[in-house]
N, C-alpha and C positions, 0 to 999 in steps of 0.2 A: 682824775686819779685812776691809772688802771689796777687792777686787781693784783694782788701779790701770787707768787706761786702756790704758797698755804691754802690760799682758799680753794684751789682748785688740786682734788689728786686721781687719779687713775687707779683705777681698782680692776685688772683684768684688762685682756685684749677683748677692744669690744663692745665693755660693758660705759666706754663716756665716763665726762667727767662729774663727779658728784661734788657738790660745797659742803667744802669742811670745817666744822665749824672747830677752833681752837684756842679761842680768844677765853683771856681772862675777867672775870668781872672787878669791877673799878673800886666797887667798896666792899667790905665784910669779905676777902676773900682770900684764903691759904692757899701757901703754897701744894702742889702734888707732892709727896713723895714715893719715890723709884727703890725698891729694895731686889731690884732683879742683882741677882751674883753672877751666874752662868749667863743667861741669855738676854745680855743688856740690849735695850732694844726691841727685841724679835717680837714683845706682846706691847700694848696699847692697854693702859690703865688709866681710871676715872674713878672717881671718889668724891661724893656728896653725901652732904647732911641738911636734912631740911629738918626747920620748927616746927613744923605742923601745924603752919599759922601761915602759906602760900612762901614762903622765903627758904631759900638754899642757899649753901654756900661749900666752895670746893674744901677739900680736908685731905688729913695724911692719910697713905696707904696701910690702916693700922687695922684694918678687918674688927672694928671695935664693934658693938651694937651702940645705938642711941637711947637713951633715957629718957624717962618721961613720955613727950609728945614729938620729943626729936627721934628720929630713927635717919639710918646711914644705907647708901648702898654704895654696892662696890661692881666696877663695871669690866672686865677685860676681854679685850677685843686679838683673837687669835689670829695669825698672818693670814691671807687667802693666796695661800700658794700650794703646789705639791708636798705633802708632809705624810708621813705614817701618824696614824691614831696613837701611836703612844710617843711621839714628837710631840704631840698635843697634849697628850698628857703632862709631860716633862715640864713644860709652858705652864701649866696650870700649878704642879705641885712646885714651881719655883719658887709662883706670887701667892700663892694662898696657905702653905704649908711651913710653919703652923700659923692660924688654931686648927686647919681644917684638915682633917683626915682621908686618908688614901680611898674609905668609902664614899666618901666625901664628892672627892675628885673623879671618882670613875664614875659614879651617878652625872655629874654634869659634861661627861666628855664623850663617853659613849655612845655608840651610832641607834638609831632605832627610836620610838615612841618610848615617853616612859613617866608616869603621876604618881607617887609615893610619898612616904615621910623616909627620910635619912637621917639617924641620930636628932629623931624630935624636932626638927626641922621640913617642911613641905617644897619637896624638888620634883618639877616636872619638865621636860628637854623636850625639843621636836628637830632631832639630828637625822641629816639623810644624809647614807652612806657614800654619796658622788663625791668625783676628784671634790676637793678644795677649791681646785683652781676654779671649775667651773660657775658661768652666772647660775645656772638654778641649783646648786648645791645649797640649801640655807639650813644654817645648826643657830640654835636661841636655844638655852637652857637658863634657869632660874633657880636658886633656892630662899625660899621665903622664911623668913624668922618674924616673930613681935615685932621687933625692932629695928630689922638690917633685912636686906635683900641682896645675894648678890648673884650677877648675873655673867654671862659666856658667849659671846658672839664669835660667829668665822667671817670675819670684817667689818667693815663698817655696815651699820643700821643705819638710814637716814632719819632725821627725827629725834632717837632714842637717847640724846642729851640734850643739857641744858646750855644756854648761852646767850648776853645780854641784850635783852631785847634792841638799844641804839646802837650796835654794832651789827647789826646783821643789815647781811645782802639786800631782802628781803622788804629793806624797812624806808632802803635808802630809792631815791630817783634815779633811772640810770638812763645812758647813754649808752645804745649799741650799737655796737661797730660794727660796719658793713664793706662789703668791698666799694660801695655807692656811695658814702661816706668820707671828708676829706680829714683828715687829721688836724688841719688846724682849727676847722670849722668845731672841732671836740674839745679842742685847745679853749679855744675860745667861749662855747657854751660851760664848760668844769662838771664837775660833777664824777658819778662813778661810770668807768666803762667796764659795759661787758662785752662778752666778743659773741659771735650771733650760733655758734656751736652750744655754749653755757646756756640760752636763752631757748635751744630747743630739747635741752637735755628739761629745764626745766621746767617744761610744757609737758613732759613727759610723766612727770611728779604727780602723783594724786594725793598728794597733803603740801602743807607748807612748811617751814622748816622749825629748825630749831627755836627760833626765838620766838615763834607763836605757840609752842607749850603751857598749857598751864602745869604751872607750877603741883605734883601732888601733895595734900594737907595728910596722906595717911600712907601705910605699907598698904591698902586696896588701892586708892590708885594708882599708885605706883606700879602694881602689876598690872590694872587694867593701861595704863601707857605701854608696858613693855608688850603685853599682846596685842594693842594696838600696835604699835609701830609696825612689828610684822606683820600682821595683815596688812597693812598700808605698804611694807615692802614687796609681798607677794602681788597687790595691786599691780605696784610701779610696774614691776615684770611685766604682767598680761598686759599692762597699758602699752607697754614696747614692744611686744609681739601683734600686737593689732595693727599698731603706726607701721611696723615693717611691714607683718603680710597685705595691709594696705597699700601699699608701694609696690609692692611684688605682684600683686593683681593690679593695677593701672600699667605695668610696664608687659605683662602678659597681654594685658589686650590691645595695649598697642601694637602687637606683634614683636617676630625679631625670630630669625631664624638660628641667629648665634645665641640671642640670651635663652632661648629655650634649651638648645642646647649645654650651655653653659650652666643654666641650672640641672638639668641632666647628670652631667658630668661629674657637679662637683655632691649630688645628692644634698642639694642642700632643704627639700622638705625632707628626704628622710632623717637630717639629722635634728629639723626643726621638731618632728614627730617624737624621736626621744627625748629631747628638750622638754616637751611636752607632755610627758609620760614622768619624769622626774620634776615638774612639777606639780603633778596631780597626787606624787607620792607625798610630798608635802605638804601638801593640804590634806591628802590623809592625814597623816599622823598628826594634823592639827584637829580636824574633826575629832581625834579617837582621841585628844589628850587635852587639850582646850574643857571640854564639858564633864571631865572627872575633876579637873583645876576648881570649877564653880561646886560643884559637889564637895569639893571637902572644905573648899573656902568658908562655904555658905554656913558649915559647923564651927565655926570660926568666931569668938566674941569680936575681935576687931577687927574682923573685913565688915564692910558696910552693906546694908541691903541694894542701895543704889550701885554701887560696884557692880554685884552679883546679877543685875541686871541689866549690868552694860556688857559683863562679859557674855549674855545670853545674846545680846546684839551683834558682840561680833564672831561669834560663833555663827548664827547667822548670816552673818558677811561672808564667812568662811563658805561656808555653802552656798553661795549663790557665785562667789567667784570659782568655787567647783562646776559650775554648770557653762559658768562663759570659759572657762577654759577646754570643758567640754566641748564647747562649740567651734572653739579657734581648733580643736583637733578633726573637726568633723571638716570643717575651710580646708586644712589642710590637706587632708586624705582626697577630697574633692578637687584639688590644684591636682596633688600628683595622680590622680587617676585621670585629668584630663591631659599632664604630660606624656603619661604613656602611652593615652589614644593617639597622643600626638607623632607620639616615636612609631604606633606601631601604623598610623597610615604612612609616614616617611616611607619604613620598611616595605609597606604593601607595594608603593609604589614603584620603587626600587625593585623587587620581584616582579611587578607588573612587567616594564621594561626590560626585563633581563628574559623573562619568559616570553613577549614581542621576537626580541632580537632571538633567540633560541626557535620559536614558530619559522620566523621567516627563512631562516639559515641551512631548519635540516631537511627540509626539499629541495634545498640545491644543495644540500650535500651528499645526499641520496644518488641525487642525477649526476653530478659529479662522479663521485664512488663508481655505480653502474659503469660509467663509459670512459673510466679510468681502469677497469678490469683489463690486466694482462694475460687474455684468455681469447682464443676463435671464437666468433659467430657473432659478435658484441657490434651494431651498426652502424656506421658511418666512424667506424675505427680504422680500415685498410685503405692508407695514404697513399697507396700505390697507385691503386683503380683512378682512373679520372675521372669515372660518374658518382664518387663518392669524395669529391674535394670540397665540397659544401659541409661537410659534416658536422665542424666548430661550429660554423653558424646555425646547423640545425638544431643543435646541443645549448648555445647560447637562446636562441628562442623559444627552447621549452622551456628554460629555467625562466625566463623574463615571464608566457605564460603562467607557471604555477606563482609564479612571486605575486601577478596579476590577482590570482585567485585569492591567495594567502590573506592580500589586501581587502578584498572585495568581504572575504569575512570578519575582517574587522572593520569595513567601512558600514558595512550591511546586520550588525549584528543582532535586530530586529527581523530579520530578514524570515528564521524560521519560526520564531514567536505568531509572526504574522501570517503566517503560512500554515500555522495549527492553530490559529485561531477561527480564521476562515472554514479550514476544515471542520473543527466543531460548530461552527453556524452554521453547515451546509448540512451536517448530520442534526442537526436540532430540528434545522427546516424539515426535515425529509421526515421523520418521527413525529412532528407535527401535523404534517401532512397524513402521515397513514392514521396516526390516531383520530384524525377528523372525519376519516373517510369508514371509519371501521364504526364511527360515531354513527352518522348518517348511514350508515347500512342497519344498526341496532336500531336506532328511530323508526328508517323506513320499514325492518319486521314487525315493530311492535304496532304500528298504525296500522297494519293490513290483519293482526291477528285481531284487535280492537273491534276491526268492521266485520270480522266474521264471528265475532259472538266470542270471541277465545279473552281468558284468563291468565291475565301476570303476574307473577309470582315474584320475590324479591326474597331474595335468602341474604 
């Protein structure tokens, strides 16, 4: 059985394909309901209710809180496309309004870091102001209640839903298709196929999917999932930028005069470097809004203590993927500083050679010029005379000469090195010599005033 198109969607040029997971579960489970008016479609909605006993199940779109030990969250997942910030807005005040209010909405849609209470409720974002469109643009906002949480993504989160454990990819044996591979030979074994592009996209994963979540028993872990997930999505990222500039240094030292070039051209560490730079933003504003989240949590009767120190762990986490990413920027900076030594011996050489042919040219052009003067007295110029019909040739063999010489200085260019070198070992010698000799005259006075009774003195 091969894979339907569902499972598989494209999110960006680029960014591969991720498993999506959209299956419904088999027992205890409602239908979604869709109350979009205006923009049928354009957002992604999710809604569960869990018991507080490991079991969830999907629900209507009714922004309700949950009672008792059950609590709801509410999930909407904003397009990753080019949009204006208040497109997004629109989006949100479609499906959420009412109960939720205009302060409401701009608290979770908002660009920038931001941990506060909103109408008695605890909402904290980590939105970076990049296109949409872009892979390191990532916006996660929350707001936390008793009972309900609801949450804002700009696309898909991998992970960050639920779905039934025997229907997942994950869980099943697969069969991957290869071009080495025959088809019937796949016919024949059954099973699931994947195609060998899916198989290295999810190599590329530093978690596993959706159906190995545990289930959260509380609104603490539920938030500790949702700031898990992102850190586990920020991972995925740096994990794909390693595997690439991994590749891109094996193909560099393979050499390649084109792909050097071609990387050149098209700046692709310089835009890998902003890349990288809009990542490191977001991990800021995860450092600076992550550890004010545990701080008001932790004043919290129903966030759990165990929570509160998991969210210390992955704050943690946070920071230490701050330092590998640090380093994948320093890889890079180090790649393009050796492309440009690279470009700029190209160039040297390039001048070398232009400056060669320019050396040899302008003494014959000299001699030339000279005996191209339309002027008396210039020699072996008057074609008339017949003891002067050698001329050309005399003309032609001084240039051959000087071209000779031209050579000889670039064949020889040791030539005066060696020649002041010598010179200073001749002058070393000779200064050696007199100070030896200047030596032996001081000895010989002082041995003869010795034998006459005389005193040395030494100042």
């Amino acid at each position: 059985m091969e894979l339907s198109r569902e499972d598989l969607i494209v999110e960006g040029e680029g960014e591969g394909e991720e498993i999506d997971r959209e299956l419904t579960s088999r027992a205890h489970i409602r239908d979604n309901g869709y109350n979009n008016s205006r923009f049928i479609g354009a957002v992604r909605q999710k809604a569960y209710i869990f018991d507080g006993e490991g079991n969830y199940f999907n629900k209507e779109w009714d922004l309700i809180e949950g009672r008792g030990k059950e609590f709801c969250w509410y999930h909407v997942e904003l397009p990753k496309w080019n949009q204006r910030l208040s497109q997004s807005a629109q989006y949100l005040i479609d499906v959420l309004c009412p109960p939720m209010k205009l302060q409401d909405i701009l608290s979770l849609v908002s660009n920038g870091p931001f941990c506060g209470h909103v109408n008695g409720a605890l909402v904290f974002r980590v939105n970076s102001p990049g296109p949409a469109s872009s892979k390191f643009t990532f916006r996660i906002a929350a707001r936390v209640a008793e009972n309900s949480v609801i949450t804002v993504s700009l696309g898909r989160v991998p992970r960050l839903g639920f779905s039934p454990v025997n229907e997942s990819l994950l869980s099943e044996v697969p069969i991957v298709e290869s071009p080495n591979s025959g088809g019937r030979e796949m016919k024949e074994r059954g099973g699931t196929v994947i195609r060998e592009h899916v198989l290295d996209f999810l190599l590329m994963m530093n978690h596993s999917e959706e159906a190995d979540n545990p289930v959260p028993k509380s609104v603490s872990n539920l938030v500790v999932h949702i700031v898990d997930t992102h850190v586990d999505h920020l991972q995925d990222v740096v994990t794909k930028l390693e595997i690439e500039l991994d590749s891109m240094e094996l193909e560099l030292d393979k050499g390649g005069f084109a792909l050097k070039k071609q990387l050149l051209d098209d700046r692709r560490f310089q835009k890998m470097h902003l890349d990288l730079q809009r990542l490191l933003q977001v991990i800021a504003h995860g450092e600076q809004v992550f550890p004010r989240v545990k701080e008001k949590c932790s004043s919290k009767g129903w966030f759990a203590s165990d929570d509160v120190n998991s969210l210390e762990e992955l704050i943690g986490r946070l920071r230490r993927l701050k330092e590998n990413v640090g380093f994948i920027a320093n890889r890079v900076t180090a790649i393009q500083a050796g492309l440009d030594s690279w470009q700029s011996e190209q160039i040297n050489k390039k001048l070398y050679y232009l400056s060669f042919l320019s050396i040899v040219f302008l003494p014959l052009s000299v001699v030339t010029g000279v005996f191209g003067m339309n002027v008396g007295g210039v020699p072996w110029t008057n074609q008339r005379e017949p003891e002067l019909k050698e001329g050309f040739h005399n003309v032609m063999l001084l240039c051959v000469v000087l071209l000779l010489l031209v050579l000889l200085c670039f064949l020889f260019p040791a030539l005066y090195s060696h020649i002041m070198a010598w010179k200073r070992r001749r002058d070393m010698k000779r200064s050696w010599s007199l100070n030896r000799r200047s030596f032996l005259r001081r000895s010989t006075g002082l041995r003869e005033r010795n034998e006459k009774g005389g005193y040395l003195r030494i100042y």
